[in-house]
One Martini backbone bead per residue (centre of mass of N, CA, C, O) as a GRO file, in nm:
protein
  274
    1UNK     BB    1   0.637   0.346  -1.734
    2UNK     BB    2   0.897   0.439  -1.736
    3UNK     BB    3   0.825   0.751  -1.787
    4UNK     BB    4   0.665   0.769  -1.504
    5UNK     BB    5   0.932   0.664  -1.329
    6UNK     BB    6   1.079   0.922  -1.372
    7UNK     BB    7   1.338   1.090  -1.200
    8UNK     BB    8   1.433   1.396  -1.112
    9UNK     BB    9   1.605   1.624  -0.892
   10UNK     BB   10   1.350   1.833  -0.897
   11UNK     BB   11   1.126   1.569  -0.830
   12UNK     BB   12   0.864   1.484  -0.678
   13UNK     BB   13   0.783   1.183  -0.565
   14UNK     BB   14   0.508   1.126  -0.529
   15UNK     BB   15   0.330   1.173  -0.778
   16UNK     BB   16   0.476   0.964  -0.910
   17UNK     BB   17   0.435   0.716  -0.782
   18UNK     BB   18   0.144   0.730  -0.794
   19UNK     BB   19   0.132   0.688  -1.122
   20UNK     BB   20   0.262   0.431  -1.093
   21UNK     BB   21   0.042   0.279  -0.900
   22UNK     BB   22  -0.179   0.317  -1.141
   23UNK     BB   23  -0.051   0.136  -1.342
   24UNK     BB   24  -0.038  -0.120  -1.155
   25UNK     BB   25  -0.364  -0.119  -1.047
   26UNK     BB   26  -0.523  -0.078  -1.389
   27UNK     BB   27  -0.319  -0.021  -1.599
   28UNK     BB   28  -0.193  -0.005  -1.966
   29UNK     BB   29  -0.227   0.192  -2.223
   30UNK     BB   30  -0.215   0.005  -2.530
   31UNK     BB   31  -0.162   0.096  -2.905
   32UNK     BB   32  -0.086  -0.069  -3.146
   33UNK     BB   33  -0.259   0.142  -3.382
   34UNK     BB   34  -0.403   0.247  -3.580
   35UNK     BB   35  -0.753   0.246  -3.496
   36UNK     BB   36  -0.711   0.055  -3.232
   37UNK     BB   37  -0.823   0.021  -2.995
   38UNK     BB   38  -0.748   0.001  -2.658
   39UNK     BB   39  -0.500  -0.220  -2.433
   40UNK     BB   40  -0.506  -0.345  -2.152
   41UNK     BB   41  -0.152  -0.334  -1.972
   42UNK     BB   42  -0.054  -0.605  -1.713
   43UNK     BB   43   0.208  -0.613  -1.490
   44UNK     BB   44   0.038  -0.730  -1.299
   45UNK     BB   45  -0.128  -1.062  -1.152
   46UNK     BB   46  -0.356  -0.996  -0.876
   47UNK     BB   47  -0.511  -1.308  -0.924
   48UNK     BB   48  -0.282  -1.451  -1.023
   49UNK     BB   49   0.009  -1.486  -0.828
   50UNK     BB   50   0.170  -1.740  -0.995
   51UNK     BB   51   0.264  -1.565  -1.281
   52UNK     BB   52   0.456  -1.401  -1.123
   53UNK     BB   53   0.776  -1.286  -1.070
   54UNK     BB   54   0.972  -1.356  -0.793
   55UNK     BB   55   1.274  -1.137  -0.659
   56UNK     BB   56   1.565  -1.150  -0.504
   57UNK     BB   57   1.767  -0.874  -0.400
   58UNK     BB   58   2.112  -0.859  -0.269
   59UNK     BB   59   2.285  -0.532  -0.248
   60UNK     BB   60   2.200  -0.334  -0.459
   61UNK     BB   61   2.311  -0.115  -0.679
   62UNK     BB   62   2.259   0.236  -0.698
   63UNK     BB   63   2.282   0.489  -0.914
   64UNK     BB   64   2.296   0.817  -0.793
   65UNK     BB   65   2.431   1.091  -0.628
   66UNK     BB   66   2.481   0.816  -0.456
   67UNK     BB   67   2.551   0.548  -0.379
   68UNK     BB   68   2.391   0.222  -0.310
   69UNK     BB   69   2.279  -0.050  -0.072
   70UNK     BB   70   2.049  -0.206  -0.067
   71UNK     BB   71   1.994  -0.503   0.085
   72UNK     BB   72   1.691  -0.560  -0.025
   73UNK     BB   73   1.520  -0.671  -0.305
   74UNK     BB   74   1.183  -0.679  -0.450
   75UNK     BB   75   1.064  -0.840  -0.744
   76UNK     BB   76   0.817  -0.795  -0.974
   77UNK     BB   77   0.843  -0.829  -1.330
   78UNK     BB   78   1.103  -0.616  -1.246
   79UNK     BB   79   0.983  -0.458  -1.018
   80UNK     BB   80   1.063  -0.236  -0.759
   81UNK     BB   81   0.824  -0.279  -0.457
   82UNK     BB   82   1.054  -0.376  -0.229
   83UNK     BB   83   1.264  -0.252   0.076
   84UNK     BB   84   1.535  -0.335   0.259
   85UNK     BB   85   1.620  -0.295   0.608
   86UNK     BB   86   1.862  -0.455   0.781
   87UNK     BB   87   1.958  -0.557   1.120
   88UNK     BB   88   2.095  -0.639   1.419
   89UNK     BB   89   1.983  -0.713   1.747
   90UNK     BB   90   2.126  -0.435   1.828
   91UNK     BB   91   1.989  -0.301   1.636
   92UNK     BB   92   1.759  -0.022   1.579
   93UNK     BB   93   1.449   0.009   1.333
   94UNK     BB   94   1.563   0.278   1.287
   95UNK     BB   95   1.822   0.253   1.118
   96UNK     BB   96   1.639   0.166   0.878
   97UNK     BB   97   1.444   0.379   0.846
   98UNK     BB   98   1.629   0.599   0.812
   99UNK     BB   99   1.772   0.494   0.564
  100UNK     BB  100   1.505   0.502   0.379
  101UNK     BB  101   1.477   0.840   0.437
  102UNK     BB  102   1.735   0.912   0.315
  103UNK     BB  103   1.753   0.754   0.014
  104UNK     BB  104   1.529   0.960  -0.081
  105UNK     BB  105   1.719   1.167  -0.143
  106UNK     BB  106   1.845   1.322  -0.319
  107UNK     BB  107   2.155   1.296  -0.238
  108UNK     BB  108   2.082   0.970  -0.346
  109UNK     BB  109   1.799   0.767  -0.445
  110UNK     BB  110   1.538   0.874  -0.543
  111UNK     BB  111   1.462   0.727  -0.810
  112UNK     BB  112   1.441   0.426  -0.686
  113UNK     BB  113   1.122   0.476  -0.555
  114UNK     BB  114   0.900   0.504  -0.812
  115UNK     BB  115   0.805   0.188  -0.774
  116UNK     BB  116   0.772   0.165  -0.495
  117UNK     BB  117   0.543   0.041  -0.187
  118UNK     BB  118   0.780  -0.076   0.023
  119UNK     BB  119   0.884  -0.069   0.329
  120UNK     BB  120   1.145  -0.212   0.550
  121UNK     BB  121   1.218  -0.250   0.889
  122UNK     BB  122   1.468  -0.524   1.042
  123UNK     BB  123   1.493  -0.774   1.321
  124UNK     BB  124   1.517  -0.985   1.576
  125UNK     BB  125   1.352  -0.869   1.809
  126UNK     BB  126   1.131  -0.649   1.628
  127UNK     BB  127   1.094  -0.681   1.372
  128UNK     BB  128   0.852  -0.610   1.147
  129UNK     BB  129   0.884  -0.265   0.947
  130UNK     BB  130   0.621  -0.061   0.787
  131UNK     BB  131   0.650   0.149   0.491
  132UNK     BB  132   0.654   0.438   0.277
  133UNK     BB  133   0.696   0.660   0.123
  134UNK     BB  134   0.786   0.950   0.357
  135UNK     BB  135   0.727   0.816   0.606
  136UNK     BB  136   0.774   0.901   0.933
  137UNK     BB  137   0.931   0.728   1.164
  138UNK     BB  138   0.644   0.756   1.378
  139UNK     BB  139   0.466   0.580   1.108
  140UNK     BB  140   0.595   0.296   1.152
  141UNK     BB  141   0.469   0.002   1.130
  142UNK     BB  142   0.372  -0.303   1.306
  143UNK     BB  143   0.353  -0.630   1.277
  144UNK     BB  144   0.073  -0.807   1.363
  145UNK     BB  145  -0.110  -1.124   1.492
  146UNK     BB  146  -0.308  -1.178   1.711
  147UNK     BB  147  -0.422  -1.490   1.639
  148UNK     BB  148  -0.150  -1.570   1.680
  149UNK     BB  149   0.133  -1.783   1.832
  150UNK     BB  150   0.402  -1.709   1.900
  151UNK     BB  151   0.727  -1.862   1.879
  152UNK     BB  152   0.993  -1.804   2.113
  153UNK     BB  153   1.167  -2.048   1.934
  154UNK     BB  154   1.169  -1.825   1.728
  155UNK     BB  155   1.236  -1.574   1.460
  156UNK     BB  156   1.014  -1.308   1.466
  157UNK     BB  157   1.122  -1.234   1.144
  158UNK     BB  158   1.062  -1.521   1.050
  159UNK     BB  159   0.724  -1.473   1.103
  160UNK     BB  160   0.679  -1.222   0.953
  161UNK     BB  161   0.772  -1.266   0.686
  162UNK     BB  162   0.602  -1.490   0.605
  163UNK     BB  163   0.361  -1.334   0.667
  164UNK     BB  164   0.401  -1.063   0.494
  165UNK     BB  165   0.531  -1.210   0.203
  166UNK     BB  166   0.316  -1.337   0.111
  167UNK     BB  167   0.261  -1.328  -0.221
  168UNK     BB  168  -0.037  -1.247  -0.168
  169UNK     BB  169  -0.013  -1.019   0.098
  170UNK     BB  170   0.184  -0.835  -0.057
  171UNK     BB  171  -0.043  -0.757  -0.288
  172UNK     BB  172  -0.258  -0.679  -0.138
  173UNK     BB  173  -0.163  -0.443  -0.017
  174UNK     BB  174  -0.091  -0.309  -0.264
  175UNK     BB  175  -0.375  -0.279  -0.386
  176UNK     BB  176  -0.567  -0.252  -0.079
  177UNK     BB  177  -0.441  -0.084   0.124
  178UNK     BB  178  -0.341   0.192  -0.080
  179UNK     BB  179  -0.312   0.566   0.000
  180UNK     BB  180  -0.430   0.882  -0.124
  181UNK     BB  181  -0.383   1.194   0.105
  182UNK     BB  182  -0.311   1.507   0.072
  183UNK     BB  183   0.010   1.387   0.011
  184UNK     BB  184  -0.019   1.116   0.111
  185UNK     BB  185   0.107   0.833   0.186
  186UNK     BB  186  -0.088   0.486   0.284
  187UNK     BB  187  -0.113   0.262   0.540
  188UNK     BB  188  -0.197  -0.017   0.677
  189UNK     BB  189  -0.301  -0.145   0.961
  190UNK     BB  190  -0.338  -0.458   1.097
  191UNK     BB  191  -0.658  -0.374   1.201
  192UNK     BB  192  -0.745  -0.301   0.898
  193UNK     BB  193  -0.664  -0.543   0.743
  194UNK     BB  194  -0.832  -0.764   0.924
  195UNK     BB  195  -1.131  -0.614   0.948
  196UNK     BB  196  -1.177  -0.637   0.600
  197UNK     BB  197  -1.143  -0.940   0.595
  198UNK     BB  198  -1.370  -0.976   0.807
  199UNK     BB  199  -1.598  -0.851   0.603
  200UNK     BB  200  -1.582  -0.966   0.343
  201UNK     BB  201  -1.683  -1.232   0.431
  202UNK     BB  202  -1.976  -1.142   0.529
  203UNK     BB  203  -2.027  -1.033   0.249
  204UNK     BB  204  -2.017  -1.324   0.074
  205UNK     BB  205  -2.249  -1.423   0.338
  206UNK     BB  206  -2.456  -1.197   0.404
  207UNK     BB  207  -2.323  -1.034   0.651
  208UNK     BB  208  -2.305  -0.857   0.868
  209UNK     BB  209  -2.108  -0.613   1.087
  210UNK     BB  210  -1.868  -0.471   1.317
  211UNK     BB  211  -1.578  -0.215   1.309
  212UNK     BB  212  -1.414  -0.139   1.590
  213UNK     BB  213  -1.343   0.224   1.693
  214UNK     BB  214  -1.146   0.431   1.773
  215UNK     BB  215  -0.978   0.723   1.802
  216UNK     BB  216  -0.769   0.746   1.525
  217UNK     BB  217  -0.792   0.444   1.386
  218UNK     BB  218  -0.898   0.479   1.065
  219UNK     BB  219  -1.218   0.493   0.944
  220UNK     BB  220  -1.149   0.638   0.659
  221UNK     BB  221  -0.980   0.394   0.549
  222UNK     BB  222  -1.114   0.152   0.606
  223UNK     BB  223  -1.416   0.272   0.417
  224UNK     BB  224  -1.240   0.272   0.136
  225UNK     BB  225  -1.121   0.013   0.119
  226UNK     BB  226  -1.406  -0.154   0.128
  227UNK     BB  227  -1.561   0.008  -0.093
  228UNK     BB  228  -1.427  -0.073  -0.280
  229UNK     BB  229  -1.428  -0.375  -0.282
  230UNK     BB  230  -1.706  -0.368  -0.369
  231UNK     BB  231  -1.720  -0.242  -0.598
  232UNK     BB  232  -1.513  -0.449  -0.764
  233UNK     BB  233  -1.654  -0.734  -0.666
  234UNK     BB  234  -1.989  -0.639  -0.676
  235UNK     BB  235  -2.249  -0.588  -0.817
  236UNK     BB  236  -2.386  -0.306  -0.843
  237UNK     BB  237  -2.281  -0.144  -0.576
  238UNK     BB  238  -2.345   0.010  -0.301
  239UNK     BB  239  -2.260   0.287  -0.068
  240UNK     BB  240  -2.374   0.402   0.255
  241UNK     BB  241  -2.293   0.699   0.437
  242UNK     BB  242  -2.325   0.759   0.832
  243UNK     BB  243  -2.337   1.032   0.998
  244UNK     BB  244  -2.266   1.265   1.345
  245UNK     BB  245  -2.066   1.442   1.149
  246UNK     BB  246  -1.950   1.688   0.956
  247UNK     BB  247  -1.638   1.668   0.980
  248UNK     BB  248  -1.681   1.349   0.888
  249UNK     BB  249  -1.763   1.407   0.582
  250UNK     BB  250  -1.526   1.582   0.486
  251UNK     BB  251  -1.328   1.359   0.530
  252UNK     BB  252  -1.451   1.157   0.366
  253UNK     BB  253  -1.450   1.301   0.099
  254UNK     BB  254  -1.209   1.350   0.049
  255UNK     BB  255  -1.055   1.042   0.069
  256UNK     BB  256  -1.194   0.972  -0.169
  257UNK     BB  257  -1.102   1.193  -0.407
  258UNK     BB  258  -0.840   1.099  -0.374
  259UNK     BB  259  -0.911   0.790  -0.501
  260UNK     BB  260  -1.120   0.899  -0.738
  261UNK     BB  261  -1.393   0.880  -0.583
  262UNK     BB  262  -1.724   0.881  -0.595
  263UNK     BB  263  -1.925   1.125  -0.445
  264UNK     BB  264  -2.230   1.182  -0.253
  265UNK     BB  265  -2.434   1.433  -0.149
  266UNK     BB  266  -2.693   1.530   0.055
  267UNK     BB  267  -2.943   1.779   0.068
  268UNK     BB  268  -3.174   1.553   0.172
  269UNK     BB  269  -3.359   1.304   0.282
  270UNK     BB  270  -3.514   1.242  -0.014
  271UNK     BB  271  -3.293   1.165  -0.195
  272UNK     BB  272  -3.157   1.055  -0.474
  273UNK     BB  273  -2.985   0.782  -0.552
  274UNK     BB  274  -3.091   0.538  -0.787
   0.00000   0.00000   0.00000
């Protein structure tokens, strides 16, 4: 892990983050001895949620091409997850944005943020708002549950912090929620998240039914997320997608190569599945 974590100045962050990611959410092929198979060990335990050690670090510093100091670190069994920019509710969640953006950059710590996986800039009035490594300021994400009933007379990111650090779904986002697209790192939106959760719920009960998207809104991304979950948790699962344009073929079976899942494209309609 650490060797995989290593950035070096000339180092593009993306691909070791990549690679970093895959050991954390895979395990770590290690190997006793000589002649003895290899034995896969996790950093996290993804299923127990309870058995690994969360732990938060205020201003931590951090020595880079130049010294910086995230306002909170959260670290999971000692690796830094989740870096937090809080700004004053008179300040807006752009300069903490901003500062997550900065803060990657050769000439200041980017070598810190090879085991990132969460960035979150957040205040009081506009809550918490959240991407990940290179996200680009415009496509930071706010947090929100439609079906929460907001308390106006409580702190709205101490309502977010809640819904969202919670340590089942802070793990949960990072496990399942996170795809490698075409050189993007890339996270869900919260109606993508809340959707694939009420999926697989009929989905352990046998039942149908639709998740309804506009344009726009994430379709091939949301159907990855899905279809992982399903080969992962039920047996023997088969998942087959049917398109009404080529050009959404093309799109989802990149998405789908890019997280390094096998598809398969039909040649003809009497094609052999299985």
């Amino acid at each position: 892990m650490k060797k995989a974590a290593t950035v070096n100045a000339v180092d593009e962050l993306y691909p070791i983050n990549k690679e970093v990611y895959h050991l954390l959410r895979y395990g770590i092929k290690v190997k006793e001895e000589v002649g003895v198979s290899p034995q896969t060990v996790h950093c996290i335990d993804w299923v127990n949620i309870d058995e690994n050690d969360f732990y938060f670090a205020e201003e931590v510093t951090i020595k880079g091409e130049k010294e910086k100091r995230p306002d909170i670190v959260l670290y999971v069994n000692g690796i830094a997850l989740v870096v937090f920019e809080l700004k004053r509710a008179s300040i807006s969640v752009t300069e903490g944005i901003r500062q997550n953006l900065d803060n990657q950059q050769h000439r200041f710590i980017k070598t810190f943020f090879s085991t990132t996986q969460l960035l979150i800039a957040a205040n009081d009035t506009q809550g918490l708002w959240y991407g990940t490594i290179k996200t680009p300021e415009k496509f930071y994400l706010k947090w929100k549950e439609d079906k929460y009933n907001y308390d106006p007379d409580i702190n709205l990111l101490d309502q977010h912090i809640r819904q969202f650090c919670n340590h089942k779904r802070l793990l949960e986002l990072i496990h399942d929620f996170i795809a490698f697209d075409g050189g993007i790192k890339k996270l869900s939106r919260p109606n993508q998240y809340f959707g694939v959760k009420a999926a697989q719920e009929f989905i352990n009960e046998k039942k149908g039914g639709i998740i309804w998207h506009t344009q726009g809104s994430g379709k091939s991304l949301t159907m990855v997320w899905l279809a992982k979950w399903i080969r992962e948790n039920l047996e023997d699962a088969r998942v087959l997608i049917v398109t009404d344009r080529e050009e959404l073929d093309d799109q989802i079976e990149r998405v789908f190569i890019g997280e390094e899942e096998n598809i398969s494209m039909p040649e003809t309609r009497r094609h052999e599945w299985w």
